[in-house]
C-alpha positions, 0 to 999 in steps of 0.5 A: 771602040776599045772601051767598049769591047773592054766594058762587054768583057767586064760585063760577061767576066761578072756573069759566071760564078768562080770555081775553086780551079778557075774562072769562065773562060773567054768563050763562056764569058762571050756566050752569056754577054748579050744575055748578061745586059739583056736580063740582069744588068742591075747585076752587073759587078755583084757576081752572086746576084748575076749567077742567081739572076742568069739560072732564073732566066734560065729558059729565056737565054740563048742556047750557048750561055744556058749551055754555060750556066747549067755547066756551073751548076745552074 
């Protein structure tokens, strides 16, 4: 079980792209996870590919993780 709460936080780490003052927050990480694994887990652990990957799906993500996206600029 930890293994896999640790495994989804990972994932959704690799989802947002950094900013220069700091990286996504737990929140935003949590909002886009689902949608990280279900469009875009080829990406997982390349963050340019992920962030590039996310704003192109951009219509298909649930309301919370387009919200996190277009925030940081896609």
């Amino acid at each position: 079980m930890k293994t896999s709460v640790l495994a989804a936080l990972l994932l959704a780490a690799a989802t947002l792209p950094a900013t220069a003052q700091s990286g996504p927050t737990l929140q935003e990480q949590m909002a886009c996870r689902g949608d990280a694994s279900k469009f875009c887990a080829e990406h997982v652990g390349k963050p340019p590919q992920m962030n590039a990957c996310l704003r192109e799906n951009k219509t298909k993500l649930s309301d919370a993780c387009r919200k996190v996206v277009e925030s940081h600029g896609g």
